[in-house]
Backbone as CSV, one residue per row, in Angstrom:
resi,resn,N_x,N_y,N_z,CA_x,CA_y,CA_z,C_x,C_y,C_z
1,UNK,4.113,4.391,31.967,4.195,4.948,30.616,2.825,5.487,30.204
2,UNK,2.632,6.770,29.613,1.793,7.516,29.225,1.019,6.351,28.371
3,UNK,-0.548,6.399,28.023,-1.553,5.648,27.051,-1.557,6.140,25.630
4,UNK,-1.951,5.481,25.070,-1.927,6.044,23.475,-3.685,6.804,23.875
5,UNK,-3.348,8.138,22.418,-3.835,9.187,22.369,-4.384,9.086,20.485
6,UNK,-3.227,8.451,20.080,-3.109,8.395,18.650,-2.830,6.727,18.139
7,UNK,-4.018,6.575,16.911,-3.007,5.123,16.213,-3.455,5.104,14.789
8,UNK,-2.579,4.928,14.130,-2.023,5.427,13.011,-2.279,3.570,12.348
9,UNK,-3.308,3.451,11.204,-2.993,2.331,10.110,-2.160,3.020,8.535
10,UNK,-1.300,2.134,8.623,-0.719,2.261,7.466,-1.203,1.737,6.164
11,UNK,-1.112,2.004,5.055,-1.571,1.295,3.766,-1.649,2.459,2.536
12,UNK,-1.916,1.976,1.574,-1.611,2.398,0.482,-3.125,2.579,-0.012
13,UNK,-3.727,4.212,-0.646,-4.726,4.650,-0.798,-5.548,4.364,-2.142
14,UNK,-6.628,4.057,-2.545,-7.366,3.728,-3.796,-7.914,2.504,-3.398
15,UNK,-9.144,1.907,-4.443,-9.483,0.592,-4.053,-9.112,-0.385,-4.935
16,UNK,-7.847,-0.062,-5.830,-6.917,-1.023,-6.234,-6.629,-1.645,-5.179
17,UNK,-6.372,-1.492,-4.062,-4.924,-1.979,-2.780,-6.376,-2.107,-1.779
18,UNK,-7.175,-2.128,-1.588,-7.964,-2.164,-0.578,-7.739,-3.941,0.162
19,UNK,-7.768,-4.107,-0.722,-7.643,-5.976,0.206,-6.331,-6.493,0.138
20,UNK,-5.219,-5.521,-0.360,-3.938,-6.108,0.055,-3.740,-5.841,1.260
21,UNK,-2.129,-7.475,1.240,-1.710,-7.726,2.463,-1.084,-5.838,2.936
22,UNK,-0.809,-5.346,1.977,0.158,-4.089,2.363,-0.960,-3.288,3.285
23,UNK,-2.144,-3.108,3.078,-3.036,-2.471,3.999,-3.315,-3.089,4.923
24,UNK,-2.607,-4.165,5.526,-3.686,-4.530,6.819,-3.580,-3.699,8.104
25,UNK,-2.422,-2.643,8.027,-2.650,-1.345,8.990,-3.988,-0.385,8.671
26,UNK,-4.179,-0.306,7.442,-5.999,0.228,7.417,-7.203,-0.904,7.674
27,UNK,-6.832,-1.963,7.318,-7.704,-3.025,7.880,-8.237,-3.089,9.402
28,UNK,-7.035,-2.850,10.340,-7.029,-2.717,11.761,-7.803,-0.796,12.060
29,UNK,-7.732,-0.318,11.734,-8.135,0.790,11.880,-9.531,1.180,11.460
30,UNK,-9.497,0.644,10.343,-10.965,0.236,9.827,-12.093,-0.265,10.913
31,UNK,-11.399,-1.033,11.135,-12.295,-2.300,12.199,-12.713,-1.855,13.625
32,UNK,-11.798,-0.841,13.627,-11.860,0.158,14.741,-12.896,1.036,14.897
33,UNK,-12.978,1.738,14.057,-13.429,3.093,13.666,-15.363,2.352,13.104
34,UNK,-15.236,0.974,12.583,-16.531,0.473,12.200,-17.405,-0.124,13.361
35,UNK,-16.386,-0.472,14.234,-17.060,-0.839,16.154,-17.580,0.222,16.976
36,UNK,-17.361,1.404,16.389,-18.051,2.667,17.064,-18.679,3.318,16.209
37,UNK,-19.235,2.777,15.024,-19.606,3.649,14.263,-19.679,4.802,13.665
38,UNK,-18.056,5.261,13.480,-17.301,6.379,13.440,-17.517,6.278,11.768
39,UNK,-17.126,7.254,11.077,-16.602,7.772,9.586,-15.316,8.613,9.688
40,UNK,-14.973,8.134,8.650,-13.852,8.939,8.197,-13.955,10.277,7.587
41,UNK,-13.107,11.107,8.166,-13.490,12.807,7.124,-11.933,13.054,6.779
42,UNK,-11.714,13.259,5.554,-10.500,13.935,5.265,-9.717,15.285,5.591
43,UNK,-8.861,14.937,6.022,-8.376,16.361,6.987,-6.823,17.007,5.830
44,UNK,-7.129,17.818,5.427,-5.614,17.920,4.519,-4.494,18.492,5.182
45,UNK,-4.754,19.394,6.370,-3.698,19.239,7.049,-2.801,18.034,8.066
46,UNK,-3.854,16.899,7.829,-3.008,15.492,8.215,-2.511,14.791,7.340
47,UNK,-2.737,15.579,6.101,-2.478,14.703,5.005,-3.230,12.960,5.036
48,UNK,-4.620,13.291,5.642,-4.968,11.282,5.693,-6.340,11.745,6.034
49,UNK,-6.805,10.711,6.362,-8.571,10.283,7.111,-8.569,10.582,8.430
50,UNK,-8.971,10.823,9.051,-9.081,10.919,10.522,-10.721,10.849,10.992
51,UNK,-10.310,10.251,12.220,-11.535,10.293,12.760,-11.645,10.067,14.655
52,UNK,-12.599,10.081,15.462,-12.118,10.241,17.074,-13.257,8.800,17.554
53,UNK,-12.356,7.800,18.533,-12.738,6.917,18.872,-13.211,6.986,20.089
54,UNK,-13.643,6.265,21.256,-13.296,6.385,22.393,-13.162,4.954,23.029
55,UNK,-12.346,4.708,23.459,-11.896,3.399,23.937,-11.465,3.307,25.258
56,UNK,-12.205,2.249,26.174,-11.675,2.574,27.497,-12.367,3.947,28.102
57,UNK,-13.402,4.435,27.710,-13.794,5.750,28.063,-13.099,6.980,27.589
58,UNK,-11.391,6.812,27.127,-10.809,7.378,26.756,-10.917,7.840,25.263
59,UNK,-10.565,9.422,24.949,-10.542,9.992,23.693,-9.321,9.374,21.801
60,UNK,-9.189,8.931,21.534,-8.410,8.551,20.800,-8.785,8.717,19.510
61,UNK,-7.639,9.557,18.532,-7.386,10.161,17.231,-6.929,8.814,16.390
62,UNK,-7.414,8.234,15.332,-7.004,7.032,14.112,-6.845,8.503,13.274
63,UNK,-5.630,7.529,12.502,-5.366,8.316,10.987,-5.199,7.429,9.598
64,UNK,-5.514,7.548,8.866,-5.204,6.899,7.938,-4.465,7.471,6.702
65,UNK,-3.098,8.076,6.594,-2.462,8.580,5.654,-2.973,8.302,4.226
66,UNK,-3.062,9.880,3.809,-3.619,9.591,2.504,-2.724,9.544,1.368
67,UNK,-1.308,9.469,1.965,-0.438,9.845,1.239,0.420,8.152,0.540
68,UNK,1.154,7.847,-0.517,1.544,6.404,-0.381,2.068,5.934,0.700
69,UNK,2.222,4.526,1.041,2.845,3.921,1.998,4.107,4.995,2.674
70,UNK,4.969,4.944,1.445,6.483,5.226,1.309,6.476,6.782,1.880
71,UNK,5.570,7.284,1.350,5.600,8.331,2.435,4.729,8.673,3.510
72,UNK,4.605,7.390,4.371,3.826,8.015,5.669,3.633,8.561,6.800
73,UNK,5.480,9.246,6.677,5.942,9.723,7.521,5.339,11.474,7.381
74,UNK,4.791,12.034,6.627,4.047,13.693,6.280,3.056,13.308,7.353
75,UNK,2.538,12.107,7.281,0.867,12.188,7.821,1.072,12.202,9.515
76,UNK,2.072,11.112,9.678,2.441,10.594,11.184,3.024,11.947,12.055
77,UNK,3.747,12.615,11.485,4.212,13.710,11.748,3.184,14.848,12.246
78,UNK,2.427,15.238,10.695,1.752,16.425,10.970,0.993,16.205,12.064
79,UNK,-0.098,14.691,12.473,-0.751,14.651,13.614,-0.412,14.919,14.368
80,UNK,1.021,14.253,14.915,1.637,14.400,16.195,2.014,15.487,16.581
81,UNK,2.141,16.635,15.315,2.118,17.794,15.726,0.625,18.530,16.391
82,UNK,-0.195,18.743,15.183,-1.183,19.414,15.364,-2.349,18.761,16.918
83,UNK,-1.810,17.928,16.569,-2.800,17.551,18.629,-2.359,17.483,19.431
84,UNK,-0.399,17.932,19.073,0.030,17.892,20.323,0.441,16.382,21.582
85,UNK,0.572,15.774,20.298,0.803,14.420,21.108,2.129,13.447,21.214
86,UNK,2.758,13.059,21.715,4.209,12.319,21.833,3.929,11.139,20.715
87,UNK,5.231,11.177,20.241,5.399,9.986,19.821,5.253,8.506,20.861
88,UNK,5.328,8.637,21.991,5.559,7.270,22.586,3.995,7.342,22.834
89,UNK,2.755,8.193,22.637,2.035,8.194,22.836,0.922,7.638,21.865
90,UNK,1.815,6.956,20.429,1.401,6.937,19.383,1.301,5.105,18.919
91,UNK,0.332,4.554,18.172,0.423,3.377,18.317,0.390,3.248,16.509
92,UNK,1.419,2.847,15.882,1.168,2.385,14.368,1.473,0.967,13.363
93,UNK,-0.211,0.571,13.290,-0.126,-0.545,12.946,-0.103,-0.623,11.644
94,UNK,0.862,-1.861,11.576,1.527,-2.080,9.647,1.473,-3.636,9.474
95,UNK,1.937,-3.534,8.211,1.849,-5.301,8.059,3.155,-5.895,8.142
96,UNK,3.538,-6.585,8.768,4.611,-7.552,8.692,4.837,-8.559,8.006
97,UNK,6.181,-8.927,7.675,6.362,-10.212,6.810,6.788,-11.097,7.324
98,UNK,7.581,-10.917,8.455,8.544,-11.800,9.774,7.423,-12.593,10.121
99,UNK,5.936,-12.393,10.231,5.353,-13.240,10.858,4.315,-13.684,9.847
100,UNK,3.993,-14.983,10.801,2.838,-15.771,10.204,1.412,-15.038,9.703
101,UNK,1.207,-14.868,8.638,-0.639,-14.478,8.595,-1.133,-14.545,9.791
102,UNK,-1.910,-13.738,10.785,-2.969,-13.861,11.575,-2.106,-13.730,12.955
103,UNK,-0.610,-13.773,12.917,0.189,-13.612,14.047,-0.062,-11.912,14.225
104,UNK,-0.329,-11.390,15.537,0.131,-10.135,15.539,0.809,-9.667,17.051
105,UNK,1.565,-8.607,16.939,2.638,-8.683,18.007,2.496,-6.940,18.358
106,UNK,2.745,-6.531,19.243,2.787,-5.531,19.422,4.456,-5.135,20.538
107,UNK,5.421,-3.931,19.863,6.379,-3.464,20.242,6.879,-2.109,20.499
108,UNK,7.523,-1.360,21.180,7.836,-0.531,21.230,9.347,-0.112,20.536
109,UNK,9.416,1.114,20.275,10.865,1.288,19.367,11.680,0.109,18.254
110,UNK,12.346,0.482,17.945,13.281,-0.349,17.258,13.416,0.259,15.576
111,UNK,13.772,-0.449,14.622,14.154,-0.241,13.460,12.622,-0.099,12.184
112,UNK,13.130,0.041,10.971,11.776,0.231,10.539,11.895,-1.552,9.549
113,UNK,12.991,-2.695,9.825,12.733,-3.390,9.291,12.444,-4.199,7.617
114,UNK,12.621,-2.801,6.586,12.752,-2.781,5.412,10.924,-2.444,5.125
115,UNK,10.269,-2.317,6.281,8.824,-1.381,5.646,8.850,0.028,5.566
116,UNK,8.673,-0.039,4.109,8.781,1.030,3.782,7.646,2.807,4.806
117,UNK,6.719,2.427,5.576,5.840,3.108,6.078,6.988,3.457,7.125
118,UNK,7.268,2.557,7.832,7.951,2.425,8.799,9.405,3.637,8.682
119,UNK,9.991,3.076,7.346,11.045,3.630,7.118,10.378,5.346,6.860
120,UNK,9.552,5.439,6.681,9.452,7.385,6.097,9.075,7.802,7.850
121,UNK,8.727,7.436,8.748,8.006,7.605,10.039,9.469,7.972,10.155
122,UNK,10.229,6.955,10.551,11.820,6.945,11.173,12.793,8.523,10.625
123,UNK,12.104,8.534,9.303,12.978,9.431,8.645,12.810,11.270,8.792
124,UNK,11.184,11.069,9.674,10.767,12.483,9.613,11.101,12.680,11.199
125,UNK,10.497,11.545,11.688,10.928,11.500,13.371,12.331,11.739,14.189
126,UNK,12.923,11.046,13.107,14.053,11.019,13.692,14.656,10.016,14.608
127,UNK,13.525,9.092,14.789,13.830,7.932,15.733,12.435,7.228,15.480
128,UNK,12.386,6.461,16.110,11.535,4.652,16.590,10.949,4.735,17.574
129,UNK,10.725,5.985,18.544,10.264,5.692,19.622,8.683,5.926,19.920
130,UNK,8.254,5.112,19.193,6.308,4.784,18.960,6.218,3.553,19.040
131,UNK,5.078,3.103,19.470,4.391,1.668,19.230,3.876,1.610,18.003
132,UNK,4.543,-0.260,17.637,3.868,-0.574,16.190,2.920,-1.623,16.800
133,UNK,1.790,-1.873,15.991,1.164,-3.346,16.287,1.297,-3.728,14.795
134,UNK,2.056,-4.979,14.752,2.881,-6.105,13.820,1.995,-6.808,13.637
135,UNK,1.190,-7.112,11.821,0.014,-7.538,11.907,0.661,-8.778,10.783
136,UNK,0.759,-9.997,11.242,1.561,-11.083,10.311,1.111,-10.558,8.596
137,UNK,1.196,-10.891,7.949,1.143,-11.320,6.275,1.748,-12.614,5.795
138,UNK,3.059,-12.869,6.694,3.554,-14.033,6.296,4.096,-13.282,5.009
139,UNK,5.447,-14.400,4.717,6.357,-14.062,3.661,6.282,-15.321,2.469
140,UNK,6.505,-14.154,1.020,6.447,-15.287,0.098,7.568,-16.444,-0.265
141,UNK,8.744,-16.422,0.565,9.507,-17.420,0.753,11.231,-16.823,0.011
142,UNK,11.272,-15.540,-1.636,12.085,-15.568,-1.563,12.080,-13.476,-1.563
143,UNK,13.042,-12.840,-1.245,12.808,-11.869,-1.357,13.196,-11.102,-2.732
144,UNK,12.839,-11.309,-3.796,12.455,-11.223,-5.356,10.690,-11.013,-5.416
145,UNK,9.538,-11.698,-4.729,8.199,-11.461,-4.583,8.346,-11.115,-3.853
146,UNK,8.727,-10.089,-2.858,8.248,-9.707,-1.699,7.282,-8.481,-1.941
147,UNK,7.669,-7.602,-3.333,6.802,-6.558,-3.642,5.569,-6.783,-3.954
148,UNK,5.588,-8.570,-5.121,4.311,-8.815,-5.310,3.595,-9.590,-4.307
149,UNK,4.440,-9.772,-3.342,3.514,-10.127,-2.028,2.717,-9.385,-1.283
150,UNK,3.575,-8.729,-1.252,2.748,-7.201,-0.484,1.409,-6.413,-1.074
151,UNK,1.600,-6.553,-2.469,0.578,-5.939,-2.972,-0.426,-6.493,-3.592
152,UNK,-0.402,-7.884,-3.125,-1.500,-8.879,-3.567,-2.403,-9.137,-2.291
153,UNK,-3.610,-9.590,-2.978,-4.578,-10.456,-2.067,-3.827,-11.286,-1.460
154,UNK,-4.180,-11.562,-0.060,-4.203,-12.753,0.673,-4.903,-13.699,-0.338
155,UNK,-4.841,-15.040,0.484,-5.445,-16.286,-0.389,-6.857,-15.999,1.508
156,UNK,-7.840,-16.622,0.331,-9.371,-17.200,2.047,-8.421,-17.132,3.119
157,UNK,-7.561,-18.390,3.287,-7.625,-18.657,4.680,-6.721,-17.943,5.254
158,UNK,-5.696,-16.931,4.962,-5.092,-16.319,5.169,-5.252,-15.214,5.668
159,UNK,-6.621,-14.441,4.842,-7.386,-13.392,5.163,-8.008,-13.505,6.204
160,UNK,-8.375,-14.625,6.927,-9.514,-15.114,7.589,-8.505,-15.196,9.200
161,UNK,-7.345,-15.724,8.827,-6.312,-15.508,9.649,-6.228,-14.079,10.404
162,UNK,-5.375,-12.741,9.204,-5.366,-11.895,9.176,-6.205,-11.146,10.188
163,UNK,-7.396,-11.081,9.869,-9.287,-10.989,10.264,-8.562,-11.298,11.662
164,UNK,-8.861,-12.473,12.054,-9.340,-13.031,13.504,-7.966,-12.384,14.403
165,UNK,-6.734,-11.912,13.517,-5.416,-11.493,14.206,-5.878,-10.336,14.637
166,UNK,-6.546,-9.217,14.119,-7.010,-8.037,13.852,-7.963,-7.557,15.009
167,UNK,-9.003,-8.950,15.043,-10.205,-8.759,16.349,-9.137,-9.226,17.528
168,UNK,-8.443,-10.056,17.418,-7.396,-10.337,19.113,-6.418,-8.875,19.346
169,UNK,-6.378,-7.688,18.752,-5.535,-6.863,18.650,-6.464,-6.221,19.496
170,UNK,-8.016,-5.930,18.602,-8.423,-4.972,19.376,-9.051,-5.531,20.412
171,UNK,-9.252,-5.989,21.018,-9.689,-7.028,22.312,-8.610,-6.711,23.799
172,UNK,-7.085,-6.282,22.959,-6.163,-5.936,23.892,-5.766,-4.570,23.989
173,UNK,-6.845,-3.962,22.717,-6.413,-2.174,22.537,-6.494,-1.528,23.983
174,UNK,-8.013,-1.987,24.827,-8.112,-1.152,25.802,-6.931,-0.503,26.990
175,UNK,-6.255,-2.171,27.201,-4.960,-2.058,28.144,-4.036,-1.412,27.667
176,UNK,-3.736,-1.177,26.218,-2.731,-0.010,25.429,-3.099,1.294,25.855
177,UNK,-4.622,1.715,25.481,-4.350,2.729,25.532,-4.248,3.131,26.666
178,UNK,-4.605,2.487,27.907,-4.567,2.776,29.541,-3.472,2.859,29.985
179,UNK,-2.606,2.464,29.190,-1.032,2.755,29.261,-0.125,1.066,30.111
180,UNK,-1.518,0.150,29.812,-0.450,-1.045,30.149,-0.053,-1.820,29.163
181,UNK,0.895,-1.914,29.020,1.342,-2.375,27.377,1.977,-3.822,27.701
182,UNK,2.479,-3.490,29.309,2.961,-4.942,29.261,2.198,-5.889,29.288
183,UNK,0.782,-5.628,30.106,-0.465,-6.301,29.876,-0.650,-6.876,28.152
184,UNK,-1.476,-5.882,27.898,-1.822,-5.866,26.253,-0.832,-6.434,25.671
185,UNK,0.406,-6.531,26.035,1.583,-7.255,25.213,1.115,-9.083,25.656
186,UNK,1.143,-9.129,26.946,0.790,-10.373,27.152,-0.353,-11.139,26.971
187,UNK,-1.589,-10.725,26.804,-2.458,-10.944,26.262,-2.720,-11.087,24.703
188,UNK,-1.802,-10.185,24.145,-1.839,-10.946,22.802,-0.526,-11.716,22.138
189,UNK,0.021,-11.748,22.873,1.564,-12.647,22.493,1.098,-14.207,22.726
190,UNK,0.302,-14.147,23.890,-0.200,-15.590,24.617,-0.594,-16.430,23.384
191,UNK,-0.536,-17.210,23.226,-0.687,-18.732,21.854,-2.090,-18.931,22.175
192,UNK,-3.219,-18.557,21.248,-4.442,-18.811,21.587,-5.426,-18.174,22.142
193,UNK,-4.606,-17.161,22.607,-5.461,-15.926,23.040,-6.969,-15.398,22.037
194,UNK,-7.890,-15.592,23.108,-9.253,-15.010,22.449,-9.633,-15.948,21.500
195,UNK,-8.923,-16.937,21.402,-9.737,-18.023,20.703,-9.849,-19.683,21.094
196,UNK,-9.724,-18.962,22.663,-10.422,-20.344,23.307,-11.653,-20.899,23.577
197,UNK,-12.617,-19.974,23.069,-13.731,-19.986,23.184,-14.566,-20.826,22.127
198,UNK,-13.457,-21.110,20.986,-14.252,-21.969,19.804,-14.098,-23.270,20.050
199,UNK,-15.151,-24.376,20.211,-15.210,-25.368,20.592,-16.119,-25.662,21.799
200,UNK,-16.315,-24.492,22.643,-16.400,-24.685,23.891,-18.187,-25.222,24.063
């Protein structure tokens, strides 16, 4: 399978939302783009931030839609047009509620799950067939807060969770984008991964 070329954080723009759980797809991208000492420049025909990484020796496009969550399917789109790149070639990380704070999972295809980022991608695409990396948030227990879950602060240790989920993601980016996913899948699915080292 072809390597990612493109990866896409999701989140919601202003620094109202900057430390919500709903951004931790710009959190991950962030963290990215701050390990190479990259900046962001606004591109209006991506409708988002963009900027060029290199990982693995390899060239790689981050975006950060400047557009709301709900519609981040303009931004995901126009890239994949204008550079000419596949969707399966595309990696977009969002926040999840299915999982624990600090859990993160990485998958190929499937549904958009009731996220809304997810859901506008599906809707311009036409299908699921991209990589997400699934960055926990953990759920507020009934789905009545789930909006004000999303758009609130984490609590410390949660964030701190979040954080350390974020550095085990990119620790396994390289084997993504080299196009081994089943690798990079197993390396960060593994219970403990990259943090066996505390204690030692």
């Amino acid at each position: 399978m072809a390597g990612l070329r493109l990866i896409v954080g999701l989140g919601n723009p202003g620094a109202e939302y900057l430390r919500t759980r709903h951004n931790a797809g710009f959190w991950f991208v962030d963290a990215l783009a701050a390990s190479q000492g990259e900046r962001w420049s606004f591109d209006g025909k991506l409708h988002g931030e963009s900027c060029r990484v290199r990982i693995g020796g390899e060239p790689v496009w981050l975006l950060k839609p400047s557009t709301f969550m709900n519609k981040s399917g303009i931004a995901v789109a126009s890239a994949l047009r204008y550079y000419k790149i596949e969707p399966a070639e595309c990696l977009v990380a969002h926040d999840e509620l299915d999982l624990p704070a600090g859990t993160v999972r990485m998958k190929f295809d499937g549904g958009h799950g009731g996220q809304n980022g997810l859901r506008d991608i599906a809707a311009h695409l036409g299908h699921g067939k991209y990589h997400r990396l699934r960055i926990g948030i953990g759920h507020p227990g009934h789905k009545d807060r789930v909006t004000a879950w999303v758009l609130g602060r984490p609590t410390a240790s949660d964030e701190d969770a979040i954080v350390d989920g974020i550095a085990r993601a990119l620790d396994a980016l390289p084997l993504a984008v080299d196009g081994q996913f089943d690798k990079a899948m197993q390396q960060l699915h593994t219970v403990g991964a990259g943090s066996g080292k505390k204690g030692a």
